[in-house]
C-alpha positions as CSV (number, residue, x, y, z in Angstrom):
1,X,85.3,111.0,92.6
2,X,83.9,108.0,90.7
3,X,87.1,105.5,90.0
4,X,85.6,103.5,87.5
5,X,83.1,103.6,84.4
6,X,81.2,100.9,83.2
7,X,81.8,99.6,80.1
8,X,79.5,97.3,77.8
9,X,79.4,93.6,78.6
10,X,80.1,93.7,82.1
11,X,83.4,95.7,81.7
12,X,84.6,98.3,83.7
13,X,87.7,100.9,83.2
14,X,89.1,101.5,86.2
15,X,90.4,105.7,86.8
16,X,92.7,105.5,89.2
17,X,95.6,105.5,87.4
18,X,96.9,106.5,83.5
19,X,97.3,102.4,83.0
20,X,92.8,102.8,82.5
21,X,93.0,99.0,82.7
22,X,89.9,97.8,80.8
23,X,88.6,94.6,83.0
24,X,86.1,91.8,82.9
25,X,83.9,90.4,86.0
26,X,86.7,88.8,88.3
27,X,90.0,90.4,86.4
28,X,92.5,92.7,88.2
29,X,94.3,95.4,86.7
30,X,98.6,96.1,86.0
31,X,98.5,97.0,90.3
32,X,96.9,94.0,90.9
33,X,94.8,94.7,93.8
34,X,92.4,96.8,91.9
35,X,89.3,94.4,90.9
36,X,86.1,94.1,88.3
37,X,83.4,92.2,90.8
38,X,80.0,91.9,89.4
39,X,80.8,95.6,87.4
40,X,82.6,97.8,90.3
41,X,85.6,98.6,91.0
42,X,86.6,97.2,94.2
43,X,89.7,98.1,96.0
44,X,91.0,94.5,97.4
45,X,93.8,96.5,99.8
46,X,91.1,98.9,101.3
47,X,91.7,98.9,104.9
48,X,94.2,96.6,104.9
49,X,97.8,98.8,105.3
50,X,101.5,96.7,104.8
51,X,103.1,98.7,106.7
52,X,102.6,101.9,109.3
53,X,105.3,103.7,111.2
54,X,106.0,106.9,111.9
55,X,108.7,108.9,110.4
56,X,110.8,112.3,110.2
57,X,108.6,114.1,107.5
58,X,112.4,115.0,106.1
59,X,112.3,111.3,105.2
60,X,109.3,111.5,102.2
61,X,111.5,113.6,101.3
62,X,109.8,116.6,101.8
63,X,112.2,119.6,103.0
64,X,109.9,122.8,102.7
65,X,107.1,121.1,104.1
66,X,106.6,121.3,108.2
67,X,110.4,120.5,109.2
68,X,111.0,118.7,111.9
69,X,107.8,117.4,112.1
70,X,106.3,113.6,112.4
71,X,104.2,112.0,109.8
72,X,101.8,108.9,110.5
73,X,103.2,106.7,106.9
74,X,101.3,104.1,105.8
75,X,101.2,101.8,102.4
76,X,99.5,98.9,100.8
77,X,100.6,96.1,98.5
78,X,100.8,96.6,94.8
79,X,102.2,98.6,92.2
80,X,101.5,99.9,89.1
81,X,105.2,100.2,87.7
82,X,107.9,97.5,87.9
83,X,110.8,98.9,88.8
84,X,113.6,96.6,88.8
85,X,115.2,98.4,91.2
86,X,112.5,99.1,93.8
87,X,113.6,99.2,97.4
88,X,109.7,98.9,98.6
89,X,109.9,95.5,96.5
90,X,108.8,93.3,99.6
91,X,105.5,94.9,99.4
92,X,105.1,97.0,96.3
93,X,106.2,93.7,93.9
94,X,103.1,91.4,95.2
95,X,99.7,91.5,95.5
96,X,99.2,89.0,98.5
97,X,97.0,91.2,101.0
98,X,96.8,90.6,104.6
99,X,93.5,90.1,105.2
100,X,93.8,89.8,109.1
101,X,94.9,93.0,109.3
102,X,92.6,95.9,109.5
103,X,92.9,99.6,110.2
104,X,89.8,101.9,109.4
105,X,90.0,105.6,107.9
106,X,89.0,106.9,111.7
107,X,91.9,104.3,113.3
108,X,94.4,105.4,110.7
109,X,93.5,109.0,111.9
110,X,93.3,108.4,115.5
111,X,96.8,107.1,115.4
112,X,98.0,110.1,113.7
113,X,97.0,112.3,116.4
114,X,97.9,109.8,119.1
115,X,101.7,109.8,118.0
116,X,101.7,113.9,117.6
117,X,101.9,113.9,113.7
118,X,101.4,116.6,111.6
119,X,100.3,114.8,108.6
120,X,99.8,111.4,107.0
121,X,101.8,110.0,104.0
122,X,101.0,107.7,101.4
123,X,103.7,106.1,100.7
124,X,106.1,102.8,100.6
125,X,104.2,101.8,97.5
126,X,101.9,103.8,94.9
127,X,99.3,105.9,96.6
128,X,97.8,106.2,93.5
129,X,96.4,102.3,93.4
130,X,95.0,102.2,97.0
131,X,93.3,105.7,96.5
132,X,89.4,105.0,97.7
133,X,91.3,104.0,101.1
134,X,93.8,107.1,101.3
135,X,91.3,109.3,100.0
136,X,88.9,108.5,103.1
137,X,91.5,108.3,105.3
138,X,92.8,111.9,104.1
139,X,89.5,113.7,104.1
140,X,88.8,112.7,107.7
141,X,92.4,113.9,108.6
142,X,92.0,117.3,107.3
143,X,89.0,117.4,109.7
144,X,91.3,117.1,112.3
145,X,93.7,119.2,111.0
146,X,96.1,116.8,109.9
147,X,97.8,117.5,106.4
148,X,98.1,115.0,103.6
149,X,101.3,113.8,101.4
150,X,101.3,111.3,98.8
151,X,105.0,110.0,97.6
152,X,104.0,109.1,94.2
153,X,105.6,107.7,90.6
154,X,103.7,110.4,89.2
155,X,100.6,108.0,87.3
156,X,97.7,109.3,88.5
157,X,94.8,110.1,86.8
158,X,93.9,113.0,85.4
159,X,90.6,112.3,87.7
160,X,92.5,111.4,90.2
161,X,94.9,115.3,90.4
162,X,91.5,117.3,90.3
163,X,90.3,115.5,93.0
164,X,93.4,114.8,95.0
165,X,93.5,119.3,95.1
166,X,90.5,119.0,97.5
167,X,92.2,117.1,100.4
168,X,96.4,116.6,99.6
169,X,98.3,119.1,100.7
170,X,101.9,117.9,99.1
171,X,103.5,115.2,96.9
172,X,106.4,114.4,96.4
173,X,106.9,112.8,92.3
174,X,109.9,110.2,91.3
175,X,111.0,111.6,87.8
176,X,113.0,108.4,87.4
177,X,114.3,109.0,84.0
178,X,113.9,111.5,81.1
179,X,114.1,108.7,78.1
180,X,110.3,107.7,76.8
181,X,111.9,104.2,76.1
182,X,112.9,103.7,79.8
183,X,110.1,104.4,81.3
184,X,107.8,102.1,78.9
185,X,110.4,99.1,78.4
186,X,112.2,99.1,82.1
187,X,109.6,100.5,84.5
188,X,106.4,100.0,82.7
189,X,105.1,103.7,82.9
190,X,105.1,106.6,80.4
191,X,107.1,109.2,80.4
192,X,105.0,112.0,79.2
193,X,102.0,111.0,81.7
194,X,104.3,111.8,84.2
195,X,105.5,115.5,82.8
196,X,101.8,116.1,83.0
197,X,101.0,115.0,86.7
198,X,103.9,117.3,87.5
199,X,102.7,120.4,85.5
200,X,99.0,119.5,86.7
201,X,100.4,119.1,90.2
202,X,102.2,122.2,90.1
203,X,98.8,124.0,88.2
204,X,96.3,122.7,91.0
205,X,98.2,124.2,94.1
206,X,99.4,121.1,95.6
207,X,103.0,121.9,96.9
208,X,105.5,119.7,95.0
209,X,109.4,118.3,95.5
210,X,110.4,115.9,93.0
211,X,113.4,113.5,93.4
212,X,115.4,111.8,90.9
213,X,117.0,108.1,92.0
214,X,120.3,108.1,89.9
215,X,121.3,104.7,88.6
216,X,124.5,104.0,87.4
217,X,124.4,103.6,83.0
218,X,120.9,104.2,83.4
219,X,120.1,107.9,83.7
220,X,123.1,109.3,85.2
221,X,124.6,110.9,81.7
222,X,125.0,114.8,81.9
223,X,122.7,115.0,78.7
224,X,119.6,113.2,80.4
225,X,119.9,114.5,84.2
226,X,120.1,118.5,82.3
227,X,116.8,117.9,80.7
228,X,115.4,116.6,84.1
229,X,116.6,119.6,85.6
230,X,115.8,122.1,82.7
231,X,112.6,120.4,82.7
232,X,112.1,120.8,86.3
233,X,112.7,124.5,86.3
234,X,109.9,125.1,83.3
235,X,107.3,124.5,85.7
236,X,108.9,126.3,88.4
237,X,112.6,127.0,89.6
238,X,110.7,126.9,93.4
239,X,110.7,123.4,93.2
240,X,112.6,121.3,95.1
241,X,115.0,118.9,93.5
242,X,116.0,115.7,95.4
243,X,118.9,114.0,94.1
244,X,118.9,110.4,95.4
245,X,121.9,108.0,95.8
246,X,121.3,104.5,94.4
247,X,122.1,100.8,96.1
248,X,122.1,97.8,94.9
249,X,118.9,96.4,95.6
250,X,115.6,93.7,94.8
251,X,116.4,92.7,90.7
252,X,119.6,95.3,90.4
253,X,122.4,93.8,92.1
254,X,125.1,94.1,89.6
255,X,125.5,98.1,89.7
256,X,127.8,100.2,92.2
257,X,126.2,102.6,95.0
258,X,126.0,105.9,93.1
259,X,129.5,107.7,92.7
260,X,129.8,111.0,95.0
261,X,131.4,112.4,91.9
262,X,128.1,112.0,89.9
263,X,126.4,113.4,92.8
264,X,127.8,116.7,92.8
265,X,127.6,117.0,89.0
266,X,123.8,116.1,89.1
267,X,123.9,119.3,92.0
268,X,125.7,121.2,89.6
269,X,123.4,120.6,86.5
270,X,120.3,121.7,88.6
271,X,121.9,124.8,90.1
272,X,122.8,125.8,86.5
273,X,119.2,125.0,85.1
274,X,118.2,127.4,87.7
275,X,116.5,125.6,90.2
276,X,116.7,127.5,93.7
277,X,116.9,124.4,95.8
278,X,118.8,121.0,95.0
279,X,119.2,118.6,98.0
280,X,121.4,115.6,97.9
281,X,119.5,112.3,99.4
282,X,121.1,109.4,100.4
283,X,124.6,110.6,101.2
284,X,126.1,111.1,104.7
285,X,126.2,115.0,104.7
286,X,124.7,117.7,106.2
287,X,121.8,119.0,103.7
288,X,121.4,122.5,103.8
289,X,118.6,124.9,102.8
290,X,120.5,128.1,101.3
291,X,118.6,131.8,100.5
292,X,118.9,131.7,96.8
293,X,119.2,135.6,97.5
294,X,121.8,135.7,99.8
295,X,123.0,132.0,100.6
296,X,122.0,132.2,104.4
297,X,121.7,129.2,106.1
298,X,118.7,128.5,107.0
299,X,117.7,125.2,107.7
300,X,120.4,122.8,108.6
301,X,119.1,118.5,108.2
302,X,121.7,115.7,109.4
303,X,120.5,111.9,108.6
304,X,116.8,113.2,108.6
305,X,116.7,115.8,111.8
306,X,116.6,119.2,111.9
307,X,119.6,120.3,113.5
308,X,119.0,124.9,112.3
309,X,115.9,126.1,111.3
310,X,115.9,129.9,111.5
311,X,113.2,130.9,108.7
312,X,111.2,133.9,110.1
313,X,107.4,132.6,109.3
314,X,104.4,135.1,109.9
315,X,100.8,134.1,110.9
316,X,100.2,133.2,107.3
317,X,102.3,131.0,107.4
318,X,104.8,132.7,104.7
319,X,108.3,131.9,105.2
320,X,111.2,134.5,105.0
321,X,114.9,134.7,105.0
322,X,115.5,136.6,108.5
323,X,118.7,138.3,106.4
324,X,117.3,139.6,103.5
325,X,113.7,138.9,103.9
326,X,113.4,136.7,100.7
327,X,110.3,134.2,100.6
328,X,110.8,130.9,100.7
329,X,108.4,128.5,99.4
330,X,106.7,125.6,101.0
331,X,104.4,125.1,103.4
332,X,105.5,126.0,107.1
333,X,102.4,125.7,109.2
């Protein structure tokens, strides 16, 4: 993939996100680690991760995507939304990169293996904007068979998707809101670019769970978190629906934790849109994966480990129920 194209007078628009920031010779874009240096694009966070640890793949969260399993997760600094209520804000809200520390693609990998992991995530702050460093990180780990996730705000490129189908193997997409005014004024996105990453997600192959952080007065009305839900299940009712409690936290101190009562409605709404499987995040329950056929049990999760998992799963790796022999989507080896 090229991520940038030059422009007259020294200008370059960078690709790696729908933001196309236009930039002169020494300018960064909206992420600001993404810089114009003598007309290329050069990725200032490249090899220089924030954070690494390893964690329960349950806690992307991905649920029908290797359970039980650990993935190597790693992020940058920098950000190309501004979400006020960002609980990554420590490193997502600043571009001040650690130049001392450096981890190569083949070190990233190495430690992947090293620790037993299954995959490698993306994540803690927008894949998207440290892309030339996850994409060579990721093409070397599906050498090795490693897998590759990206938890994303959904603002990729258009480039970006098509490419992203040759080496990411799941994502899982924040629909933070459904109002167009929210997402421009409050988080600095756009709404409708993220409707299309999902549907071009969806349309490329790469296996997709979507979660919704509900914010008290902000997008926790019945009207707004049904035409997330409805909107959800026009792309596919196979996709999973993560319904994540809010705390107060970074620039949003002044709103409760999430009622339990709005919660359950939110579960309610996307059971009645149609969706097949609606998890609730955040909350100290049990999270259960039920046959939408014939409400089996079938994989049991308590505070991010797999406590049941009795899926039947054949040597191509499709997933059935073991009582009624419905599939069940995901990815399961």
């Amino acid at each position: 993939m090229k991520y940038y194209e030059a422009l007259e007078n020294g200008k370059i628009r960078c690709l790696l996100c729908r933001h196309h920031c236009i930039l002169k010779d020494g300018q960064v874009g909206i992420c600001g680690v993404n810089m114009n240096k003598n007309g290329e694009l050069v990725n200032l966070v490249y090899g220089h991760p924030s954070s690494i640890n390893v964690d329960p793949i349950e806690k992307k969260p991905l649920f029908h995507f290797l359970p039980g399993s650990g993935v190597l997760s790693f992020g940058t600094v920098g950000c190309n939304f501004k979400c006020p209520f960002c609980q990554n804000w420590q490193i997502a809200h600043t571009n001040k990169v650690n130049d001392s520390v450096y981890v190569s693609p083949q070190e990233m990998v190495k430690l992947a293996l090293e620790y037993n992991c299954k995959s490698i995530a993306y994540t803690y702050n927008e894949p998207s904007i440290f892309y030339p460093y996850a994409r060579d990180v990721g093409v070397l780990a599906k050498e090795k068979g490693l897998k590759n996730v990206f938890v994303t705000n959904g603002f990729e490129s258009v480039y970006e998707i098509e490419d992203m189908k040759d080496w990411v193997d799941a994502c899982n997409v924040d629909l933070k809101s459904f109002k167009p005014e929210y997402y421009k004024k409050v988080l600095k996105g756009n709404l409708e670019d993220v409707l299309d990453t999902i549907k071009r997600l969806h349309d490329v192959g790469i296996w997709q769970e979507i979660t919704t952080l509900i914010v008290p007065q902000d997008n926790d009305s019945e009207e707004e978190l049904t035409k997330i839900a409805e909107f959800i299940a026009s792309v596919s009712t196979d996709i999973p629906w993560h319904i994540s409690r809010f705390h107060p936290d970074y620039k949003v101190q002044d709103k409760p934790a999430t009622p339990m009562e709005t919660m359950i409605k939110a579960y309610e709404i996307g059971k009645k849109a149609g969706l097949k499987y609606v998890y609730l995040g955040n909350v100290a329950l049990p999270v259960v994966t039920y046959c939408p056929k014939c409400n089996e049990e079938l994989i049991v999760r308590t505070i991010y480990r797999v406590e049941k998992n009795i899926l039947q799963i054949d040597n191509q790796g499709v997933a059935r129920c073991p009582t009624c022999g419905e599939v069940i989507p995901g990815v399961w080896k």
